[in-house]
Structure formats: C-alpha cells, structure tokens
N, C-alpha and C positions, 0 to 999 in steps of 0.2 A: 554384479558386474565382474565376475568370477573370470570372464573372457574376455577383459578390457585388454588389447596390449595398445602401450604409449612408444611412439617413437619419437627419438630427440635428434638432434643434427648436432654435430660439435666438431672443435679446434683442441686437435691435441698434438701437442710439441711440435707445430707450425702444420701440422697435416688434418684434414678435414674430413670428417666419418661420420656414420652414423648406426646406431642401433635401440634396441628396446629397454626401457627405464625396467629396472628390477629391484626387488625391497635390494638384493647387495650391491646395486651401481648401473652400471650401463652393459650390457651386452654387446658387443661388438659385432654386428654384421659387413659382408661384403657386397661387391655388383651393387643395385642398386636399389632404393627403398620402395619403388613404383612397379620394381621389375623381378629380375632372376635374387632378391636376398636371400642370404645364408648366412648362419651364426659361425664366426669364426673361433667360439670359444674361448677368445678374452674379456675379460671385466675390466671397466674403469672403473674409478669412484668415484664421483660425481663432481667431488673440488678438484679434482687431477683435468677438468676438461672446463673450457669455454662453449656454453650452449650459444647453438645460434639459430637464427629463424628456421624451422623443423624442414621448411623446403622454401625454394626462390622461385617463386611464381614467374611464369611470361603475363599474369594479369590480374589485376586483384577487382572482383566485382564489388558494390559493396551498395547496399539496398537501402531504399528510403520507403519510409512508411508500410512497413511489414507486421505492424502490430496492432491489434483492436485496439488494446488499452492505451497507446498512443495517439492513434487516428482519433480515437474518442475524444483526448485531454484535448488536442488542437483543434478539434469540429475539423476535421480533414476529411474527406468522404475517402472511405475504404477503397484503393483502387483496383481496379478490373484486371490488371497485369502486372506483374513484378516491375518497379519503379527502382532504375541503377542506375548508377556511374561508373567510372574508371578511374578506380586511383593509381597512381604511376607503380610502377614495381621498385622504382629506386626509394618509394617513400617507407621500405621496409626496414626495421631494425632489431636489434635483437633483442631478447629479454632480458630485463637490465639494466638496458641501453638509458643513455641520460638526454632525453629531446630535448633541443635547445629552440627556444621561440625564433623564427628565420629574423635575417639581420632586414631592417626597412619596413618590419611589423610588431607593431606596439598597440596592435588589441586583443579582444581574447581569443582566448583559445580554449576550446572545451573537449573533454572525454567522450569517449561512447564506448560504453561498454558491450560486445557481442559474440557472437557464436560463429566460429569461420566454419565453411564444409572445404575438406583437403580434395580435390579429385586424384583418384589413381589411375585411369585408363583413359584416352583420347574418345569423346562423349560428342558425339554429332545428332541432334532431331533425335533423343532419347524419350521412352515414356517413363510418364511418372514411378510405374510400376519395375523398369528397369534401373532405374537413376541408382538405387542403392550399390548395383553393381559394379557402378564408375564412380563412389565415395569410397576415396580411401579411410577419412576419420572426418575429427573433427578437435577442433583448437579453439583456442580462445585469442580474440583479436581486439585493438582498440582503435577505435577508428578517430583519431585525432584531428579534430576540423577548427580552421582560423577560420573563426564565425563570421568577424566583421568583414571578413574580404565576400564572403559566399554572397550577399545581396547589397555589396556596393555602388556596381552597377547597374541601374534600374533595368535597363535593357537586354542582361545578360548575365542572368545566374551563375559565377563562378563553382561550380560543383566540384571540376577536377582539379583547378588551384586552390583552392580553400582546404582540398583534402591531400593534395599531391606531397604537403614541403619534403624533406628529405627529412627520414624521422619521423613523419605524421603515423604511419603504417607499422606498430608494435604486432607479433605474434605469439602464440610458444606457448610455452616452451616444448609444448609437446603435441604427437597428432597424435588422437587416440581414437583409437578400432575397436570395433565390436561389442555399441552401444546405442541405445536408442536414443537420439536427439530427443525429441518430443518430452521424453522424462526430464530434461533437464532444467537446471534455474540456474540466470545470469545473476553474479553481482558483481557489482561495483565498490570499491573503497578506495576514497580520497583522505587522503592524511589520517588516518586511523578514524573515518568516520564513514560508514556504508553508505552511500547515498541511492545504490539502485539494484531491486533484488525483484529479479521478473521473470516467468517461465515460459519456456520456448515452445510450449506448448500454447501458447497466445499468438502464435506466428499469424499471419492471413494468408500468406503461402509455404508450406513446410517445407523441408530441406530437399525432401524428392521431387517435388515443384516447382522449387527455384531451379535445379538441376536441370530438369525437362525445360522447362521453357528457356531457359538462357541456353541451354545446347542447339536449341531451335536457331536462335539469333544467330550463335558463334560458335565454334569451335573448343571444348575445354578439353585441356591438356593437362598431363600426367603435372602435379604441385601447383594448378594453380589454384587460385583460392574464392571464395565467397562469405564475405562478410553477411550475415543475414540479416543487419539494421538493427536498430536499438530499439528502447521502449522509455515510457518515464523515468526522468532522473537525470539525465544528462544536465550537466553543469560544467560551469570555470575552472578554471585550475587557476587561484590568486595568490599564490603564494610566491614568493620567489623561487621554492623549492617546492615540488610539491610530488607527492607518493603515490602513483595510481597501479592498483591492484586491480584485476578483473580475474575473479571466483569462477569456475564451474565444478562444483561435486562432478567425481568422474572423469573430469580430463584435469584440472591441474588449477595456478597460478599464473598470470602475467605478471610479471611488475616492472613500471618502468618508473625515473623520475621524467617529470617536466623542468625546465630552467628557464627564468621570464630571462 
C-alpha cells in the first residue's frame, strides 16, 4: 500500500482545512479536495487540529444485505440488486464524537461496522468497469441504527428513522486512495472486546457495482458517500458508556463513544 494517500478534513484555530495524513502530521492543502488541491507546504501535528468528518456528503447511501455470510446466517435469499436506504446527512459526526441515545428513545441501539466508498467526480449511469474513476477512496463508517424503532410499525419499515438520529452517521477519520477494497477486512470493537471481523471481499455486490448501479438510479456527487452494509456481528451497545472502534488495515480507525 506503498501508494495509499489518506486525506483528513479538520478545525484549526477556528478555520477549517484539509490535507494528507503524513508519518510528520497533516500536509496542508488548498482549493479543494474533489478538485484543483495543491500542498501549500505546511505541517500541522495532528493534536494542534480537530479532525472532522473527511467530507459532508449531500447523501449518505447505506446498503442492506450485501453479504453472503450474512444473507446465509439470516436465510435472506441473496438479492438480485443492491438493497439501500437514505440516511439523513445531518446524522453525520465526527470521529470522536460522543452519540447520545435521542431524547423519547429508551431501546437499543446497535453498531454496524462498515466500509464507506468517498465519490470524487459527479457519476450519472456509470459502468462498473468506469466506477473506479469517480471513487475518490474509501473510509470507514458506522452505521448506528435504533433497532426497536426499524419494525415497530407493522405496516412500515422505519429504515431512514431508525438510522437518521443526529449522531447515528460516524465517519473518518480518513479517505484513503489508492487501494484495493476487495483486499480489505472490517472490524469491529466494542469496549475492548472485537465482536466483528469480516472481508469485503464477501461483498455480493463490490464497490464498482454499487457505484454503477446507484449512479443508474441517481446522481452521486463529489463527498457523497456509500455505506456498503455490514456482515455478522452486529450487536447492542449496553453499557452506559460504551467504546466503538471500527478497524480497517489500510485506511485507519473510527472511534466514537455511545451514551444511553
């Protein structure tokens, strides 16, 4: 991964910038990170800045049942097209960030740990075999769902409230270019204990595929993002406090707390 570059987004002395993670600190670029960047030639050090979500999507996709070893544990038959939702963009925060359970919701709430694809370029009816050209990187995401709300109405699947609250939407800390997804493995750690370690190489549609076919539907635009759906393992967060890590060798760390 000799050709990985990570880029971070951050808050420094009230001004918002962004550039590429370096073993000495952050690289500071100008314009913009989708577009015309250029190294301006300062370093930060990494405690000198506030990391925040790597970019601010206009939409965050985020996929359901994208994994054999999934689909199999639930007897879900494997489906014939990419299975999404819409989580809000305001459910996004940084990594860090301390999610607080929403006020008037007193049941659980579980993790998903996953692999986001960044887009860099405005991507309309692309082919699979194009898709890699409008990925900017790839990140790590958690896709934080209030369970009990998702099928409490018989009649109507809450999908986008169950995943929307403000908060739900962890990213980061980093997009990282110029690696192969498919190589990679997700985990997961709850309170110093790994609960889900799966490779995305199990996907049932891979990153150039979900690309292509949701550019089909809609329009992606430069930072928005694609959750690619979890696999075994997903669990509660019961604690009052509780520590969620999501792992990818190759791009980085999340961590954020939960707070019931």
């Amino acid at each position: 991964m000799a050709n990985v570059t990570r880029w971070v987004r951050f808050r420094h002395r009230a001004e918002i910038g962004f550039g590429q993670l370096t073993p000495s600190g952050i690289s500071v670029y100008a314009g913009e990170m989708f577009g015309d960047a250029r190294p301006t030639g300062e370093t930060l050090a990494l405690d000198a800045v506030e990391l925040l979500t790597p970019t601010q999507p206009s939409k965050i996709i985020a996929l359901w049942n994208n994994f054999h070893a999934l689909a199999a544990k639930l007897k879900s038959p494997e489906p014939a097209e990419p299975l999404y939702l819409l989580k809000a963009p305001t459910s996004v925060t940084a990594p860090g960030a301390v999610i607080k359970r929403p006020q008037g919701y007193d049941g659980k709430t579980t993790y998903e740990g996953e692999l986001g694809i960044v887009i860099g370029k405005s991507c309309t009816a692309v082919a699979p075999e194009q898709a890699d050209a409008f990925i900017f990187g790839y990140t790590c995401t958690n896709d934080v769902t209030a369970a009990d709300i998702l099928n409490r109405d018989p009649t109507f699947p809450q999908w986008a409230r169950a995943k929307g609250f403000d908060g739900y939407g962890p990213f980061g800390p980093v997009i990282a270019s110029g690696l192969d997804p498919a190589s990679l493995v997700v985990r997961t750690i709850l309170n110093g204990e790994e609960r889900q370690n799966y490779p995305i190489a199990d996907m049932i549609f891979s990153a150039q595929v979900l690309v292509s076919k949701i550019s089909h539907d809609m329009t992606l635009l430069p930072g928005d993002l694609i959750c690619c759906g979890t696999s075994i393992g997903v669990g509660v967060m019961k604690q009052p406090v509780n520590t969620v890590t999501v792992a990818i060798d190759g791009i980085g760390e999340l961590t954020n707390e939960f707070r019931q």
